[in-house]
C-alpha positions as CSV (number, residue, x, y, z in Angstrom):
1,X,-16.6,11.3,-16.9
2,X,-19.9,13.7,-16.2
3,X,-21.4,14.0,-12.6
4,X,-24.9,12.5,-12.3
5,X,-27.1,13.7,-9.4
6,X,-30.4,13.0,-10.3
7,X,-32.6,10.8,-8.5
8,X,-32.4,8.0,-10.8
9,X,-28.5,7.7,-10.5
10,X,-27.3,4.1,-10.1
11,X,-24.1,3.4,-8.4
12,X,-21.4,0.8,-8.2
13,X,-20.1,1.0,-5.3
14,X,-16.0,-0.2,-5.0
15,X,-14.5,-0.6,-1.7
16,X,-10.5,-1.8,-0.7
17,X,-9.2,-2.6,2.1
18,X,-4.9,-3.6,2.2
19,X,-5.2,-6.7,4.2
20,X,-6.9,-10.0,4.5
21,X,-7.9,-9.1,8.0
22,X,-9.5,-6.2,7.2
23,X,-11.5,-7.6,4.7
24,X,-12.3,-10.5,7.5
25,X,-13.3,-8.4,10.4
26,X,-14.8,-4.9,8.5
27,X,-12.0,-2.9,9.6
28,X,-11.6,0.3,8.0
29,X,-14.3,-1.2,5.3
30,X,-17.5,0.0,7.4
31,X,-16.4,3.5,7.4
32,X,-16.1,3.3,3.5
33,X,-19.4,2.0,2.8
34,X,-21.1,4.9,5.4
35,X,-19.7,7.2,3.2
36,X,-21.4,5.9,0.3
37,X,-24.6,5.2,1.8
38,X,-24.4,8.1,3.2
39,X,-23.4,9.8,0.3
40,X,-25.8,7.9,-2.2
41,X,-29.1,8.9,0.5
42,X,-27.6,12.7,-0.5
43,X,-28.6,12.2,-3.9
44,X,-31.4,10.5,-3.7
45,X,-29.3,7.5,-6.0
46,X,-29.2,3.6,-5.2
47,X,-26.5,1.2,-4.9
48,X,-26.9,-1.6,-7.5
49,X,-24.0,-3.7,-6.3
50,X,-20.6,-3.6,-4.3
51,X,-17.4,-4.9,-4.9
52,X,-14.5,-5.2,-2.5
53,X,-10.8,-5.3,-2.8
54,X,-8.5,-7.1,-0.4
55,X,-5.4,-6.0,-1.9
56,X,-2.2,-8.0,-1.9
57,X,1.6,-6.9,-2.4
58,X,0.6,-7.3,-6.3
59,X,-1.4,-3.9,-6.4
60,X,-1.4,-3.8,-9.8
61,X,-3.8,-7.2,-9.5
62,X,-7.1,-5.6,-8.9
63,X,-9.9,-8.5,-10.1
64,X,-12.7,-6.8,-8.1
65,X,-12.1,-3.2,-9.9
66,X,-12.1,-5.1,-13.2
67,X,-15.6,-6.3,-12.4
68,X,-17.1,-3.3,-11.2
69,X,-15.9,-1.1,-14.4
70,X,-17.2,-4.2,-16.5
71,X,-20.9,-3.9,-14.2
72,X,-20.7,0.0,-14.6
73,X,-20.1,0.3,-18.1
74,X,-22.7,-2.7,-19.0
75,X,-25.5,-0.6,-16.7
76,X,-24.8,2.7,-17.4
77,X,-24.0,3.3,-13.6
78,X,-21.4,5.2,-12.2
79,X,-18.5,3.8,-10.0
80,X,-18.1,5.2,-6.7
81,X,-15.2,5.1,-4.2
82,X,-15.2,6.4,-0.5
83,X,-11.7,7.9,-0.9
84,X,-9.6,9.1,-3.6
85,X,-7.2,10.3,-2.2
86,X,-6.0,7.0,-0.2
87,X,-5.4,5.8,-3.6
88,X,-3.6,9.0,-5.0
89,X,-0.8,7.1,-5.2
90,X,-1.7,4.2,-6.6
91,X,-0.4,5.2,-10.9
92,X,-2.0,1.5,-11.8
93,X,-5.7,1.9,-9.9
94,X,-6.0,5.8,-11.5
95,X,-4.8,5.1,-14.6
96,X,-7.2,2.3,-14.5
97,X,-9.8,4.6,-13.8
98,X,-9.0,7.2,-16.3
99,X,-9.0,4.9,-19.4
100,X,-11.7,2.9,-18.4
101,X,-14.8,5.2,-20.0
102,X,-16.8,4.6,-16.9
103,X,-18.5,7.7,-15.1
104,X,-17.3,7.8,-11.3
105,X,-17.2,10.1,-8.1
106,X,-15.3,10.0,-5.2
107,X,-16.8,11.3,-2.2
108,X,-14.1,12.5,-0.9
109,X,-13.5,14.7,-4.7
110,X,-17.0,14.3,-6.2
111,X,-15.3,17.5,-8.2
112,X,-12.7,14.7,-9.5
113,X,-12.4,14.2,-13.3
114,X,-10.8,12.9,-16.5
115,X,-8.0,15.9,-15.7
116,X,-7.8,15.7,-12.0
117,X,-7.2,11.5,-12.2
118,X,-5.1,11.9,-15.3
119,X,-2.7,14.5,-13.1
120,X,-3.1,12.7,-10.2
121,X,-1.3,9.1,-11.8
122,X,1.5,11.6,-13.5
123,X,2.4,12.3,-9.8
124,X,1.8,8.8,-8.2
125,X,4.0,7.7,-10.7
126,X,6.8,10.4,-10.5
127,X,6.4,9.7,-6.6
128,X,7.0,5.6,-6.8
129,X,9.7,6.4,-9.0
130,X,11.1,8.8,-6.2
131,X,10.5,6.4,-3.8
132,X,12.8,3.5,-5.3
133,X,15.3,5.8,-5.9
134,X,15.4,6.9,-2.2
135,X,15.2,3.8,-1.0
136,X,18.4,2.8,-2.9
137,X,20.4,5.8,-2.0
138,X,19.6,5.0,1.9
139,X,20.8,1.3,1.4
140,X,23.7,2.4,-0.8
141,X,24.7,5.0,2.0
142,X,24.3,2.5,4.7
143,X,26.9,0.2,2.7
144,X,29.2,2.9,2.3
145,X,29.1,3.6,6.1
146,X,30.2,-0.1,6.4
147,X,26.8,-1.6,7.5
148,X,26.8,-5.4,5.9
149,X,23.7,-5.4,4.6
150,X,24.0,-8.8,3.6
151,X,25.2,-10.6,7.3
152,X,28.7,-11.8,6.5
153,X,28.9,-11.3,10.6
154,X,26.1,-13.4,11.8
155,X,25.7,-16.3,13.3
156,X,27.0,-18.5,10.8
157,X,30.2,-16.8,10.3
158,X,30.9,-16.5,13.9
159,X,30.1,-20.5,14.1
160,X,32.9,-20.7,11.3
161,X,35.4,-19.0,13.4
162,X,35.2,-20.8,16.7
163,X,33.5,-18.0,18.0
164,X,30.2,-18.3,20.1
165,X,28.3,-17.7,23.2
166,X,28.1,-13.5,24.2
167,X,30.7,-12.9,21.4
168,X,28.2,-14.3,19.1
169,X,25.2,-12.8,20.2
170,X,26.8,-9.3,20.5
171,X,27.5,-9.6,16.8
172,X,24.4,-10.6,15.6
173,X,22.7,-7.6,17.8
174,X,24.8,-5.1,16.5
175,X,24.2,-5.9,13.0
176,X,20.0,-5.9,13.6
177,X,19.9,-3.3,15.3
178,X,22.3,-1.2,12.3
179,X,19.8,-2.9,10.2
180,X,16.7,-1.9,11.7
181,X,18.3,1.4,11.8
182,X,18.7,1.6,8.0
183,X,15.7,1.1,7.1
184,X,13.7,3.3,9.8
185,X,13.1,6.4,7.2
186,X,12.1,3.5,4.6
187,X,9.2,1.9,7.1
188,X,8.6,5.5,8.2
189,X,7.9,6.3,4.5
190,X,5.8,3.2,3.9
191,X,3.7,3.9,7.5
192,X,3.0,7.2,5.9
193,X,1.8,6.5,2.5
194,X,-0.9,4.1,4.5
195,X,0.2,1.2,4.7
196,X,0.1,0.9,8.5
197,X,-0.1,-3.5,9.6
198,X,3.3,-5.4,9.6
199,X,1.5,-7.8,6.6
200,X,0.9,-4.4,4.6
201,X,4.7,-3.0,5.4
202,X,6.0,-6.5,4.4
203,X,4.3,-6.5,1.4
204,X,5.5,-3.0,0.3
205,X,9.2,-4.0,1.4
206,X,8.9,-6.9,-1.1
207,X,7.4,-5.0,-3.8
208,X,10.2,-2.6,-3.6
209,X,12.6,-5.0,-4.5
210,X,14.4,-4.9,0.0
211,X,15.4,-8.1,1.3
212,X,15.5,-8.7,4.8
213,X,18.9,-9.1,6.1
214,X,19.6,-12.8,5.6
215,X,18.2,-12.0,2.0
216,X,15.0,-13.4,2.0
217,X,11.3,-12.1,1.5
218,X,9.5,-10.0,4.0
219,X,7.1,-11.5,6.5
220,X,5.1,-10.5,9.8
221,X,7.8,-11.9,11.8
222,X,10.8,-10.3,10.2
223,X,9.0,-6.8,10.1
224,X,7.8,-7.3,14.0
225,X,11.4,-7.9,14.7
226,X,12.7,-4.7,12.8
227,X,10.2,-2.7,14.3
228,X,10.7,-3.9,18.0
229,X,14.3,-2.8,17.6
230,X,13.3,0.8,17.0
231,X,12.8,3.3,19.2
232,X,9.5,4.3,19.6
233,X,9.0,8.6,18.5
């Protein structure tokens, strides 16, 4: 991958944004493409085309990258990103990158090359894997601590036993609020690599493999009711 800055350079320009509502209402996607206007005006180079990623909790399903690489390798052009460092963790998108033949800068890194992104995915990589191991060892010790990660007390089982009203209701607060207390470091970790709406942090949950505590997938609601039972730092 070799720098162009002559006047004649030709960009691709390829944008992301994590949530459907971002994508909808420009959040977080104006500042991207400022940068590379911004950026392309510097060096005196001109945006052919832009492509835009609204990511799902499938990261690894990136249509809109495939199409850019495909546009910058049949033009000659060189793909250019806002920030590489939000997607430093991403192994798939920089692997992606690396393998793909196509020239690209990062304004963020325009020092960035074959080295930097091929380093870079060894430690996303090392860091997911670190990641799914933590996040195991914090259910596991929450288990072992006697938190019933799957609900044996909840509602249903109270029902069973004849037991109801405050009883019931106490029990099923408890357990939440151990739950929600469980996976604090995990959403804390999540928040921090990014990934900041309740869609985005149900997404991730899911990817990792947690179910909520009946079980079941992730959605806004069950992550709005995990967070509300935190306290706020």
């Amino acid at each position: 991958m070799v720098s162009e800055t002559a006047p004649s350079l030709r960009l691709v320009a390829y944008e992301r944004v994590s949530t459907a509502r971002q994508g909808r209402s420009g959040l977080g996607l104006e500042a991207q493409r400022k940068a590379i206007d911004d950026f392309a005006e510097s060096r005196g180079a001109r945006v052919i085309d832009r492509f835009t990623e609204v990511e799902s909790g499938r990261r690894n399903d990136r249509p809109e990258l495939d199409k850019a690489l495909t546009l910058a390798k049949l033009t000659g052009a060189t793909l250019v990103i806002a920030k590489l460092d939000r997607l430093s963790r991403n192994a798939a998108f920089l692997l992606t990158l690396r393998d793909s033949g196509v020239r690209f800068l990062a304004v963020d890194m325009p020092e960035a090359n074959d080295l930097t992104v091929g380093i870079m995915a060894l430690v996303a990589q090392q860091e997911r894997e670190a990641i799914s191991r933590r996040t195991k060892e914090a259910l596991a010790a929450a288990k072992a601590r006697g938190v019933k990660l799957g609900n044996p007390n909840g509602a249903a089982a109270l029902r069973r036993a004849g037991k109801g009203g405050q009883a019931l209701r106490t029990a099923v607060a408890v357990n939440s609020d151990d739950f929600a207390g469980t996976l604090k470091p995990i959403i804390a970790e999540i928040k921090k690599e990014g990934y900041a709406s309740l869609r985005a942090i149900a997404n991730e949950l899911n990817q990792r493999g947690i179910r909520t505590r009946r079980g079941r997938r992730w959605h806004v609601s069950n992550v709005k009711s995990v967070l509300d039972r935190l306290p706020t730092d």
